[in-house]
MINU-666268 format. One record per atom (N, C-alpha, C): residue in one letter; x, y, z. Coordinates in steps of 0.001 Angstrom, whole numbers, padded with zeros to 6 digits, always signed. Layout:
<sites>
AXYZ;...
</sites>
This chain:
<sites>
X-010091+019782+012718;X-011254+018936+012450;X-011011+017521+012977;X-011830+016820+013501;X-011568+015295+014139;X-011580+014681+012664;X-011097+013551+012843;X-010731+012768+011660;X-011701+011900+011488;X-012940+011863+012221;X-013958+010810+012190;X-014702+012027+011103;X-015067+013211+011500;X-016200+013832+010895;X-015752+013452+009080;X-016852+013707+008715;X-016926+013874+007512;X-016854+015003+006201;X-015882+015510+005813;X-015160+016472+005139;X-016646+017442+004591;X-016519+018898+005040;X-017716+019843+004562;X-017895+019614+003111;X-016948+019519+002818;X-016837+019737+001168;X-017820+018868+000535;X-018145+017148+000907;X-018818+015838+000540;X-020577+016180+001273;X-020627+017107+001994;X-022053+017585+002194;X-022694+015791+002906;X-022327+015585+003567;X-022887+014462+004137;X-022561+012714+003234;X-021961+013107+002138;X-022132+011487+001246;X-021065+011014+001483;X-020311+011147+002215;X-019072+009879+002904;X-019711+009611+004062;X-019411+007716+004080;X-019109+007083+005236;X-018394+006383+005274;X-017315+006547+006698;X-016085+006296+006066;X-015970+004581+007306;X-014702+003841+006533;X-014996+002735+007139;X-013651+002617+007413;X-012181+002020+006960;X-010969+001844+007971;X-009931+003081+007029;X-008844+003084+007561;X-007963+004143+007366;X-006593+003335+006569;X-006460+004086+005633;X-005686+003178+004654;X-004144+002989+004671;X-004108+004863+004942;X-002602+005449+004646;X-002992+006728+005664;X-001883+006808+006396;X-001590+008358+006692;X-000204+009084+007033;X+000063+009598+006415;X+001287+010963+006667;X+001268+012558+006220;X+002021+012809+006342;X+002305+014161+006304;X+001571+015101+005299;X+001057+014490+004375;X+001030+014914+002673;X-000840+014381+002666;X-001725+013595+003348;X-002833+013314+003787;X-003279+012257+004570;X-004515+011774+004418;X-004876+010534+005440;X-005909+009901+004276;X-005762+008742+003719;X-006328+008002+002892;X-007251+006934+003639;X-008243+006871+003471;X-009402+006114+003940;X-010399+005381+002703;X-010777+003876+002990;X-011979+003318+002449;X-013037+003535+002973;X-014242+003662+002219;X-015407+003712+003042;X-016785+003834+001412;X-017791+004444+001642;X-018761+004266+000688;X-019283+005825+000250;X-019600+006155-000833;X-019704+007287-000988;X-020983+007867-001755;X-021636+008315-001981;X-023213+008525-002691;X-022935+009464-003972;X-023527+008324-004738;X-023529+009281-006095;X-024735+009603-006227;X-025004+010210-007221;X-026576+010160-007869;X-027048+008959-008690;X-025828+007990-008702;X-026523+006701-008846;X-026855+005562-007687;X-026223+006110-006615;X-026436+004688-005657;X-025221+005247-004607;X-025093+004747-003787;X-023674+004478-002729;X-022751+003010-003414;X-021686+003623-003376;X-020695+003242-003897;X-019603+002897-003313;X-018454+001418-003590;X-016869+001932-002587;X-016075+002712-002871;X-015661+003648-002497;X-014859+004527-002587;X-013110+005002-001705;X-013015+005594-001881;X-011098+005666-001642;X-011264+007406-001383;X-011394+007892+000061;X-010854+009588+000212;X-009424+009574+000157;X-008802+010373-000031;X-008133+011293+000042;X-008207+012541+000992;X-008125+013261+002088;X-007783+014369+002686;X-006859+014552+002578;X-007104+016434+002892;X-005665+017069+003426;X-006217+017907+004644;X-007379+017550+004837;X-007594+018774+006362;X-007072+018695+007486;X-006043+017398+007877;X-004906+017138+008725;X-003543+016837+008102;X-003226+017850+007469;X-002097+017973+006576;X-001205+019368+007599;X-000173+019046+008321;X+000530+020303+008833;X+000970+021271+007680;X+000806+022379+008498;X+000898+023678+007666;X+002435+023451+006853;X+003710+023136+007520;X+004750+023217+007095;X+004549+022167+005799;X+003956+021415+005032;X+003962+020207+004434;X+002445+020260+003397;X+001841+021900+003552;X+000826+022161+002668;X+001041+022124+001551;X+001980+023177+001414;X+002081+023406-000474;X+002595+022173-001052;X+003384+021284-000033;X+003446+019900-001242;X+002554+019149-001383;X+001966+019241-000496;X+000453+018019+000127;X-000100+018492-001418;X-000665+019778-000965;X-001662+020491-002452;X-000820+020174-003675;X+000530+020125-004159;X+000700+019949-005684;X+000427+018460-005971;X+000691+017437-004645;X+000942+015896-004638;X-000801+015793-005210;X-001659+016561-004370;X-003415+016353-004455;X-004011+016582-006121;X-002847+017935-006813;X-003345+018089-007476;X-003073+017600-009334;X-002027+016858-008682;X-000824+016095-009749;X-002274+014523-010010;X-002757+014825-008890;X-003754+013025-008755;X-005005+013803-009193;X-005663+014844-008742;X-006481+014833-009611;X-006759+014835-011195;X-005469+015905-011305;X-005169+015834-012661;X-005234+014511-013963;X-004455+013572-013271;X-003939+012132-013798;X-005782+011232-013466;X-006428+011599-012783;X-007167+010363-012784;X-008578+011058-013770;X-008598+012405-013813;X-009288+012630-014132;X-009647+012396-016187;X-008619+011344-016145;X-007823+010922-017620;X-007904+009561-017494;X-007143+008833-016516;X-006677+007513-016656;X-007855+006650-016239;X-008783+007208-015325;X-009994+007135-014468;X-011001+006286-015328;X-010733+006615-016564;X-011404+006850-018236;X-011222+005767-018491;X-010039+005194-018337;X-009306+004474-019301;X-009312+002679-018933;X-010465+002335-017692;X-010398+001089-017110;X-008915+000387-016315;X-008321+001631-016295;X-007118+000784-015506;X-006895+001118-014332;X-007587+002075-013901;X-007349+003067-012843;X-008810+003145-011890;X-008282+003384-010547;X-010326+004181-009948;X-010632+005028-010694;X-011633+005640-010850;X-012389+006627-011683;X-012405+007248-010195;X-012263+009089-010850;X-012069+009959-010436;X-013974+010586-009986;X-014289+010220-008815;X-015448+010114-007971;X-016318+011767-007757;X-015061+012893-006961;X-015093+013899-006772;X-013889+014270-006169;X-014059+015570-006828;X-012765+016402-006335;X-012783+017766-005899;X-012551+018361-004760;X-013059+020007-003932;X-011319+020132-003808;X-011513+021292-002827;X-010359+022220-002541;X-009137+020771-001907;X-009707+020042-000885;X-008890+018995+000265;X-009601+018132+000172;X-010501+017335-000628;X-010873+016304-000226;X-010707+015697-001883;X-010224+014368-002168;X-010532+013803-003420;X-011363+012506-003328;X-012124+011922-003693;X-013261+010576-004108;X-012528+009829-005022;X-011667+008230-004840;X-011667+007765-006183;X-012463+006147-005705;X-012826+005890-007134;X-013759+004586-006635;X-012742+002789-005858;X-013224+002333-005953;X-012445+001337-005330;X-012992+000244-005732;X-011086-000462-006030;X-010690-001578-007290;X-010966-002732-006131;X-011503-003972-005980;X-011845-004463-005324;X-010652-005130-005738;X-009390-005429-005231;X-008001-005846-005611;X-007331-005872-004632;X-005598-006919-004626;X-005017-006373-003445;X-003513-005826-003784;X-002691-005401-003176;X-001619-004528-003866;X-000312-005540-004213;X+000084-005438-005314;X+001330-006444-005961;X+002252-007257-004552;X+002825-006376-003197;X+003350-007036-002561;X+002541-008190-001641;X+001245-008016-001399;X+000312-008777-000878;X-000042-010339-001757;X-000444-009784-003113;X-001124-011066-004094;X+000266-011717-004136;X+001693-011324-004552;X+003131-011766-004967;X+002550-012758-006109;X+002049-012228-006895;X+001996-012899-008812;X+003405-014072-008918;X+004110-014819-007753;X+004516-015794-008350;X+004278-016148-010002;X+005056-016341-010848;X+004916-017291-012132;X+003527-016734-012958;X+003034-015479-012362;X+001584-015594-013527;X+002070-014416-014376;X+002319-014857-015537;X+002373-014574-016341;X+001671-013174-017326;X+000315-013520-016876;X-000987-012988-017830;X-001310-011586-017176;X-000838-011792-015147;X-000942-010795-014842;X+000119-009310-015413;X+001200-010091-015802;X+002614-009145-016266;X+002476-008706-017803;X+001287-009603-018601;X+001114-008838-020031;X-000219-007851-019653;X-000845-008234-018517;X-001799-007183-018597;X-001551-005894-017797;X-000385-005694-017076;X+000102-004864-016466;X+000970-003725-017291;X+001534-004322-018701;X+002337-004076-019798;X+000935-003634-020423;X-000316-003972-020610;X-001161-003063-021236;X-001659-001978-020788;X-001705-001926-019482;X-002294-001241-018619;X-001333+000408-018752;X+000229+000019-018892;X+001236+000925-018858;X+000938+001665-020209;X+000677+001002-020934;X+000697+001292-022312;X-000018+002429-022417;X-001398+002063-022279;X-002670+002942-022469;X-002305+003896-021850;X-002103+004153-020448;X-001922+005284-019832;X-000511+006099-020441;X+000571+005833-021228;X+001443+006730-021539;X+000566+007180-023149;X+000011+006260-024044;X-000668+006715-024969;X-001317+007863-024389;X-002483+007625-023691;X-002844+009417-022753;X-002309+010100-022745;X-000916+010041-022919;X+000321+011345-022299;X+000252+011458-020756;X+000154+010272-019826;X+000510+010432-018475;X+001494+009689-018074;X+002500+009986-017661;X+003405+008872-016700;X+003172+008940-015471;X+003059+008085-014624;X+002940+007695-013566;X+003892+008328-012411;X+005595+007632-012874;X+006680+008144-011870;X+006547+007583-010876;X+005377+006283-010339;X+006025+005990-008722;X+005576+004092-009140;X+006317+003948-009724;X+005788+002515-009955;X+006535+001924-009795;X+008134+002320-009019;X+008497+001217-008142;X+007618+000698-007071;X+006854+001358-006601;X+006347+000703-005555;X+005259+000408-005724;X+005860-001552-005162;X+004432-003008-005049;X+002838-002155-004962;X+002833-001292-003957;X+001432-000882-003602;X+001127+000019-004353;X+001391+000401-005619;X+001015+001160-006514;X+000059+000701-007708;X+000764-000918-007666;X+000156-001952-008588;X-001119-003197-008156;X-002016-003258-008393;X-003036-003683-008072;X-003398-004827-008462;X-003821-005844-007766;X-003967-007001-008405;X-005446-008394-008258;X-006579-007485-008884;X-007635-007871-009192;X-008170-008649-010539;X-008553-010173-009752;X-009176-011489-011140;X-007705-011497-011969;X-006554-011420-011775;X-005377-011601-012388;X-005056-010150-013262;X-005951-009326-013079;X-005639-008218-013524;X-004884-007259-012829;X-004313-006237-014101;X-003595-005253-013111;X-003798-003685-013100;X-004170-003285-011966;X-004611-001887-012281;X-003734-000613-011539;X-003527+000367-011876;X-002772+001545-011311;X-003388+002301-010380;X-002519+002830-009254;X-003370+003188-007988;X-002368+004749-008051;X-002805+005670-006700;X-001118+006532-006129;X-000876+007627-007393;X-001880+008010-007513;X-001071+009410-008725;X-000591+010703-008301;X+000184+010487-007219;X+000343+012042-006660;X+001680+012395-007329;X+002291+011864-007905;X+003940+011797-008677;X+003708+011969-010305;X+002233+012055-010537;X+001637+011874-011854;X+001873+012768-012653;X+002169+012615-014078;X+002897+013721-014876;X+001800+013879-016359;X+000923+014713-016299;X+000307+014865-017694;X+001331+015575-018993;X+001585+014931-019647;X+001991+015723-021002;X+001274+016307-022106;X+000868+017298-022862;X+000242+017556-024342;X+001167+016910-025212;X+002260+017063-025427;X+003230+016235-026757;X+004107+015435-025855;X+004364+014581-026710;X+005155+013553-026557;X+006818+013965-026703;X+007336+014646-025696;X+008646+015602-025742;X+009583+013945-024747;X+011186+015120-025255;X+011671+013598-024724;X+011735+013409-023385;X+011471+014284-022152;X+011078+014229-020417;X+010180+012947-020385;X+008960+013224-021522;X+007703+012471-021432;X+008314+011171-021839;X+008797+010778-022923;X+009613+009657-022987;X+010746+008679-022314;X+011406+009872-021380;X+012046+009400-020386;X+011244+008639-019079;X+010375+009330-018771;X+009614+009182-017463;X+008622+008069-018393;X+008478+007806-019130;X+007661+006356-019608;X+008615+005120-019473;X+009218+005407-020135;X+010676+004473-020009;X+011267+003692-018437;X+011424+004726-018268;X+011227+004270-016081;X+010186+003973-015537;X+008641+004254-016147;X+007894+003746-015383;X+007383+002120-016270;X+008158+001784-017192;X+008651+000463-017938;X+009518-000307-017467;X+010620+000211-016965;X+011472-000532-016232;X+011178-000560-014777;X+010358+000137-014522;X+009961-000270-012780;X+009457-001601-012701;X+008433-001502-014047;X+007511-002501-013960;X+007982-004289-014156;X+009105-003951-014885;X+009793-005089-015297;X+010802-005633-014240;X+011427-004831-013432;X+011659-004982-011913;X+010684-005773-011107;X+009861-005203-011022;X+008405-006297-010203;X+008315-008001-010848;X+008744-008010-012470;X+008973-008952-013279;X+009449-010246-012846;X+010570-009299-012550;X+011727-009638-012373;X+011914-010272-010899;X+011064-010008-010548;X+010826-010549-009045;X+010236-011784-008947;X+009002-011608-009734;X+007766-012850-009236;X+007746-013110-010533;X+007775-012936-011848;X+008136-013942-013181;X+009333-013819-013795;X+010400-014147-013449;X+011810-013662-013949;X+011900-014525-015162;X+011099-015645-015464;X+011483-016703-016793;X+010940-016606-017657;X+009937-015236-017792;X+008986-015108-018417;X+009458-013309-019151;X+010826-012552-018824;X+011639-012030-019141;X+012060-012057-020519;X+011574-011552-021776;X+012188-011650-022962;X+013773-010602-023310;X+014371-010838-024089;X+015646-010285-023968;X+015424-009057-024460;X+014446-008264-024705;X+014351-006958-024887;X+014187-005910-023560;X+013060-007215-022988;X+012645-006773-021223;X+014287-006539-020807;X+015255-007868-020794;X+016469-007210-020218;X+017269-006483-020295;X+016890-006310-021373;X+017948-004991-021758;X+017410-004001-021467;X+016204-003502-021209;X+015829-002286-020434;X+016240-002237-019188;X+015994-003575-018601;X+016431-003636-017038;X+018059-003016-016538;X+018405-003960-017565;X+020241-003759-017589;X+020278-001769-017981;X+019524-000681-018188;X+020132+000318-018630;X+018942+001232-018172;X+019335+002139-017137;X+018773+003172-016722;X+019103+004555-016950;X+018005+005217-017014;X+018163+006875-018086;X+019503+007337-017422;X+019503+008575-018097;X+020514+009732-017371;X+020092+010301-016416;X+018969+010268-016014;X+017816+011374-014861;X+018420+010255-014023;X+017927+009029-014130;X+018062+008045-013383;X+019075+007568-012480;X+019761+007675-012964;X+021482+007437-012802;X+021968+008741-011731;X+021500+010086-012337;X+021635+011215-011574;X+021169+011800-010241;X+020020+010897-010128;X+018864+010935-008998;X+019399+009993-008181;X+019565+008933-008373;X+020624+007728-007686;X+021491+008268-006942;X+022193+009241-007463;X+023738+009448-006957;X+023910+010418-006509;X+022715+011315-006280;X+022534+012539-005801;X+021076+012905-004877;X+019951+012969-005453;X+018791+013932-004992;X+018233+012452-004014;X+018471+011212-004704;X+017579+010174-003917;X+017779+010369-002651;X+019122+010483-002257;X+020206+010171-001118;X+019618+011540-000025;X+019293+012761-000567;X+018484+013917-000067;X+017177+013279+000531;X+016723+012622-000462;X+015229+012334-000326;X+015103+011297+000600;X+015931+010162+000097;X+015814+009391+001686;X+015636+009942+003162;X+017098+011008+003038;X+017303+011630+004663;X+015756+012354+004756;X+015238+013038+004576;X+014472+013836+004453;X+013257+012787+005138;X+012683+012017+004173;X+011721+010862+004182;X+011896+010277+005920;X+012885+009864+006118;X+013057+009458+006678;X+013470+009906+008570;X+013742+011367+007800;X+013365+011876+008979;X+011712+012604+009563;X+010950+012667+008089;X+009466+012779+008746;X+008767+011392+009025;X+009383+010674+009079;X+008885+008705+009637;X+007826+008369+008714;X+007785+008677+007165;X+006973+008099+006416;X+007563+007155+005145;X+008484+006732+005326;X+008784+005842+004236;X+009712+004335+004914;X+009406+003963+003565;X+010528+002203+004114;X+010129+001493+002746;X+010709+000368+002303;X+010480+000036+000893;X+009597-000144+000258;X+008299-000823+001055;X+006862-000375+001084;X+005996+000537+001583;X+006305+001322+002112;X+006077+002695+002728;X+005239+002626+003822;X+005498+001479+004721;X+005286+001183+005827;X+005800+001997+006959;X+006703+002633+006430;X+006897+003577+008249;X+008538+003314+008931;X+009349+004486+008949;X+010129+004098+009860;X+010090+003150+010809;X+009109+003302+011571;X+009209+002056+012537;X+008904+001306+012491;X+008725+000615+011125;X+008499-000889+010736;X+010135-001345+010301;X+011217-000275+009755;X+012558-000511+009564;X+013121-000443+010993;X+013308+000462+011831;X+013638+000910+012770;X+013729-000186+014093;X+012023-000502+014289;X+011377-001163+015726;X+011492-002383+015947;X+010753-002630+014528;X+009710-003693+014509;X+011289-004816+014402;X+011967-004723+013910;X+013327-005986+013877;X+014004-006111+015218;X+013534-004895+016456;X+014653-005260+017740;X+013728-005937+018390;X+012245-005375+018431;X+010806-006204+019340;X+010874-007724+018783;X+010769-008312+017543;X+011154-009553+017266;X+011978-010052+018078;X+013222-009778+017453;X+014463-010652+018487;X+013947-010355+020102;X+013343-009511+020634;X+013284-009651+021730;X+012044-011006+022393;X+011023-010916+021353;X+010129-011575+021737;X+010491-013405+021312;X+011562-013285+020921;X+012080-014827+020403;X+012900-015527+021264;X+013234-014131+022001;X+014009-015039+023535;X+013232-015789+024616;X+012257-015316+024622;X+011241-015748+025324;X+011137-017272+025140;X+011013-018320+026189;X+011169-019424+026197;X+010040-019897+025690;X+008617-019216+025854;X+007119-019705+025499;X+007339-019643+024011;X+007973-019070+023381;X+007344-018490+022464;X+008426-019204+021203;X+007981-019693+019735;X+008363-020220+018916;X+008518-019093+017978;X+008098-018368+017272;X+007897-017569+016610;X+007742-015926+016642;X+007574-015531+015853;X+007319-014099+015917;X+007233-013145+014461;X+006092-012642+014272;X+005267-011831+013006;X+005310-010736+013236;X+005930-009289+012853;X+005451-007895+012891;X+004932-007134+011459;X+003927-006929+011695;X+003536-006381+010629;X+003292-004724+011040;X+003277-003835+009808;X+003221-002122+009998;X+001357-002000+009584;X+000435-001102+010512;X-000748-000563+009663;X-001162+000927+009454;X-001825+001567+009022;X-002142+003307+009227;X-002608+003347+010607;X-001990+004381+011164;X-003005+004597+012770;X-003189+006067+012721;X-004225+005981+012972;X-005023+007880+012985;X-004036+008841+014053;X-003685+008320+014732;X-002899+009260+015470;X-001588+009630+015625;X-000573+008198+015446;X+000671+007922+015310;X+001015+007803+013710;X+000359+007944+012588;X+000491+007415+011222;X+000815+006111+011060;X+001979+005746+011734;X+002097+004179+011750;X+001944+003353+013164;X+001475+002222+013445;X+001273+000945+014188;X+001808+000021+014180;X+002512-000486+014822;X+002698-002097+014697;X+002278-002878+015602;X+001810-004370+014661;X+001244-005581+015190;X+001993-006385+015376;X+002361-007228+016331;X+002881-007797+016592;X+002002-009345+016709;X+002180-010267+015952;X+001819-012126+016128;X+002440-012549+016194;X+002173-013797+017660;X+003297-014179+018507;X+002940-015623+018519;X+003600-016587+017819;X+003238-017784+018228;X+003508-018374+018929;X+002975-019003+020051;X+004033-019563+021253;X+002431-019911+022278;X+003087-019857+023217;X+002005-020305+024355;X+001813-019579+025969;X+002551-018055+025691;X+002706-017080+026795;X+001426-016560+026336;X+001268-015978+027359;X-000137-014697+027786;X+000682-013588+026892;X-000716-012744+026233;X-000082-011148+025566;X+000129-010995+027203;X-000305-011157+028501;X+000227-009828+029351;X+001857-010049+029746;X+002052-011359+030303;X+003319-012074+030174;X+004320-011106+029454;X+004224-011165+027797;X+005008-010649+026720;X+004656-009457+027182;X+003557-008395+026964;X+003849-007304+027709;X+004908-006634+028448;X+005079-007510+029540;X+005698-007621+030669;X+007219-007468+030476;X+007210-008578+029575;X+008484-008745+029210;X+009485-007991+028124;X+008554-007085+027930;X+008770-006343+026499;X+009249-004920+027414;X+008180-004830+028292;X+008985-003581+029047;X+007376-002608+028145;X+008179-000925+028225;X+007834+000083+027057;X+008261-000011+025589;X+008719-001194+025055;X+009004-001053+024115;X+008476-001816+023098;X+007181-002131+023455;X+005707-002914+022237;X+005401-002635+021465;X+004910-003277+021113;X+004213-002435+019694;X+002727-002263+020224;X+001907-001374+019696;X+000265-001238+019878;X-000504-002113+019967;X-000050-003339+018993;X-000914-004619+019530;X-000141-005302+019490;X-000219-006899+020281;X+000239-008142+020445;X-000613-009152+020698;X-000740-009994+020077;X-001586-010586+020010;X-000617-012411+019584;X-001183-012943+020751;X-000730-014762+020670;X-001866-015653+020094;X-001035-016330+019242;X-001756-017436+018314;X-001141-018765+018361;X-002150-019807+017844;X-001846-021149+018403;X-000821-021220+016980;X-000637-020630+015877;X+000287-021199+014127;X-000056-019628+013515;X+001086-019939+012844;X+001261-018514+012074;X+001000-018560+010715;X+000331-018431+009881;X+000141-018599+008606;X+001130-019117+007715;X+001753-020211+006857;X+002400-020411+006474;X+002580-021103+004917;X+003512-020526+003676;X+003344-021213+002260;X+004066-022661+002533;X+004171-022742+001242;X+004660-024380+001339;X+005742-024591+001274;X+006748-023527+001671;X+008280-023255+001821;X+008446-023132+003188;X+006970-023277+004056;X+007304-022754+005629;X+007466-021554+006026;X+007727-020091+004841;X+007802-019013+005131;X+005785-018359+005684;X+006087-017363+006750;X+005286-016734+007464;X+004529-015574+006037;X+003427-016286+006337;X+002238-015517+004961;X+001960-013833+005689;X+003005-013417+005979;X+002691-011901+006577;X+001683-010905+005718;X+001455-010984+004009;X+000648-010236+003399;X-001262-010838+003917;X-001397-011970+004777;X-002389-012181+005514;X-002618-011401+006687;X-001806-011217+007719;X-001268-010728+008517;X-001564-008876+008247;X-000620-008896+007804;X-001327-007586+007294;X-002540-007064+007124;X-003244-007842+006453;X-004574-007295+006002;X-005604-007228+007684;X-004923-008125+008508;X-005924-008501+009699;X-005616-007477+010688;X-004201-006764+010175;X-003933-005300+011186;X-004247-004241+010528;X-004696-004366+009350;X-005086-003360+008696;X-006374-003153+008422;X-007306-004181+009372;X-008966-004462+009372;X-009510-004414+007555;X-008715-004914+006761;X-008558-005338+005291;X-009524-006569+005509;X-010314-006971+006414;X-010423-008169+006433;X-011599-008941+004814;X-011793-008232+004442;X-012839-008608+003222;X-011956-008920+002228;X-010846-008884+001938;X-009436-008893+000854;X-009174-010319+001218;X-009205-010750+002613;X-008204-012087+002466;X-009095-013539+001788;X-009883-013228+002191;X-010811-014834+001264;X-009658-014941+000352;X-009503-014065-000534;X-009301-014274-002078;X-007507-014889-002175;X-006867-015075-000513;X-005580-014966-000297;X-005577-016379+000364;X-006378-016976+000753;X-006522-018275+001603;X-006434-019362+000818;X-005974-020279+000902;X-005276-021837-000272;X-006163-022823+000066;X-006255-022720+001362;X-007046-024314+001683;X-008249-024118+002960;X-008477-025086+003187;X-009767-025000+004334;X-009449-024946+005579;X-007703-025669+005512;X-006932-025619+006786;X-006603-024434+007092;X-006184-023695+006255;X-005563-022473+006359;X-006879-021421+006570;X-007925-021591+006339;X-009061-020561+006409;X-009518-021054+007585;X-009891-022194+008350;X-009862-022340+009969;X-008569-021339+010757;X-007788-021625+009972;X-006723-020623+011458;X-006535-019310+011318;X-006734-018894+009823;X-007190-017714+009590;X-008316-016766+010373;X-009103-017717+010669;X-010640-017088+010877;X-009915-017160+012489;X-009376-018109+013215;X-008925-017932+014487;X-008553-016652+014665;X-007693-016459+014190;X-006358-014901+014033;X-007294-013905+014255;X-008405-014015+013342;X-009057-012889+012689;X-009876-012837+014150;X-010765-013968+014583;X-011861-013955+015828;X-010823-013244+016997;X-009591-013495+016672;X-009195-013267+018546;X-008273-011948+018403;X-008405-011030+016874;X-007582-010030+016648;X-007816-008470+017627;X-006533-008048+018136;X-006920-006654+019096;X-007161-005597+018499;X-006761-005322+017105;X-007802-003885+016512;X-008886-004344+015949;X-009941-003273+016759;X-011027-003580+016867;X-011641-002298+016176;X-010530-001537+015698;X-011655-000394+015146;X-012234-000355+013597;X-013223-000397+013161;X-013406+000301+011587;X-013396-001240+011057;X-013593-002566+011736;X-013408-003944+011204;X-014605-003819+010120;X-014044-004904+008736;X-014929-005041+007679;X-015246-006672+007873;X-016128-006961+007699;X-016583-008541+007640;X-015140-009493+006790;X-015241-010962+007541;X-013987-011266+006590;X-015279-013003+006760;
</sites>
């Protein structure tokens, strides 16, 4: 099936707009979806370009998420569970951006409401299981909402597995804490931090170390699950493009690409031609490159790459809410006017 058409199953009520996520297990897309109340934003899910060798997990991962949202969906912390067929799932869409993007520096209010958010959903009897990872956690009006239930675990009683797997998806969260509010850490928080289960400990020292190789040899993971070749590439094309005498700087960011699963963008600050750098790069580019007069920057001078991102990821309706000043939304809007993916763009 081409990846543009629109899944038999949805009978015509998807239209789909940029591509979110794709690997092995499905292809996640935003776009708008028709209820019997109105057209709506919505979040697909496929598996109709799911390789055969990578079905039966694709299907338990599909059906672990329907399961979980069709609960948590309920519960205001989560998308609500839209529609669900054989390969295609509907969940609605949190107008939010994902924990590594917003980086909750010092807020506080977002980390007690993220601690409620956990709450409710293990009261349900669901654990989560993937809440180490930033893009799991959502971060809309200072709120925090849960995304990614394919790792999702429904329980009927509260047995001690179910207690374990709450417990870790408690200390994931306090990890993230621990990152962007570490002073805001009460000494109970640390002592969870300081002590991980027995599963935990065991998975560490054994099955993770499987799972990495594995992961990593189908090119879908990296600490944000950006893609082998955002670990791999994207750090030798930098140094290469920094030798370059034009050029001051250098930005790579990873996005979904319909054909390759992953992309990289490359922003180049300096004053060479993309064909120049081209040139100079040889075969070994990334998909886009693109030269800019300043690179987005906080007030530490570090490169605002979760901007960046969103502008290779045609996210462009997300960044308003990411922009500080008027200076910074002039060069923004530059980036954005003179950006080379051009497909599936949302108004910014």
């Amino acid at each position: 099936m081409n990846e543009r058409e629109d899944p038999k199953e949805l009978g015509g009520r998807w239209r789909d707009g940029v591509v979110l996520k794709r690997d092995v297990f499905s292809t996640i897309e935003r776009g708008r979806f028709r209820t019997d109340a109105g057209e709506v934003a919505a979040v697909l899910r496929r598996l109709d370009d799911v390789p055969w060798w990578s079905w039966g997990l694709a299907r338990e991962l599909f059906r672990r998420e329907r399961r979980a949202l069709a609960i948590a969906g309920k519960l205001g912390i989560a998308p609500p569970l839209l529609f669900a067929g054989r390969r295609v799932l509907v969940r609605g869409w949190i107008d939010g951006v994902s924990l590594h993007i917003a980086k909750p520096h010092g807020d506080t209010g977002y980390f007690r409401s993220a601690k409620a958010a956990l709450r409710r959903l293990h009261r349900a009897g669901i654990s989560h299981n993937d809440l180490a990872k930033e893009q799991n956690w959502l971060y809309a009006d200072g709120h925090a909402y849960l995304t990614d239930f394919q790792l999702a675990a429904c329980f009927r009683r509260r047995s001690r597995l179910f207690r374990i797997a709450c417990y870790e998806d408690l200390r994931h969260l306090l990890k993230h804490k621990r990152r962007y509010a570490p002073d805001a850490l009460t000494a109970a928080e640390r002592r969870v931090l300081a002590r991980k289960s027995l599963i935990t400990r065991v998975w560490m020292a054994s099955g993770k170390k499987i799972y990495y190789a594995i992961t990593r040899g189908l090119n879908v993971t990296d600490r944000e699950g950006r893609g082998l070749r955002f670990v791999r590439d994207a750090p030798e094309i930098a140094a290469r493009l920094r030798t370059h005498p034009a050029v001051r700087d250098v930005a790579i960011v990873a996005y979904p690409d319909r054909r390759a699963g992953t992309g990289l963008y490359a922003f180049v600050e300096g004053a060479a031609s993309d064909r120049d750098l081209r040139d100079f790069l040889g075969r070994t580019g990334p998909e886009y490159l693109q030269v800019v007069d300043a690179l987005p920057r906080n007030a530490q001078g570090e490169v605002r790459s979760e901007i960046l991102e969103l502008v290779a990821m045609n996210q462009l309706d997300l960044i308003a809410s990411l922009v500080k000043t008027e200076a910074e939304r002039a060069m923004v809007s530059r980036i954005v006017s003179w950006g080379r993916n051009l497909r599936d763009r949302l108004a910014f």
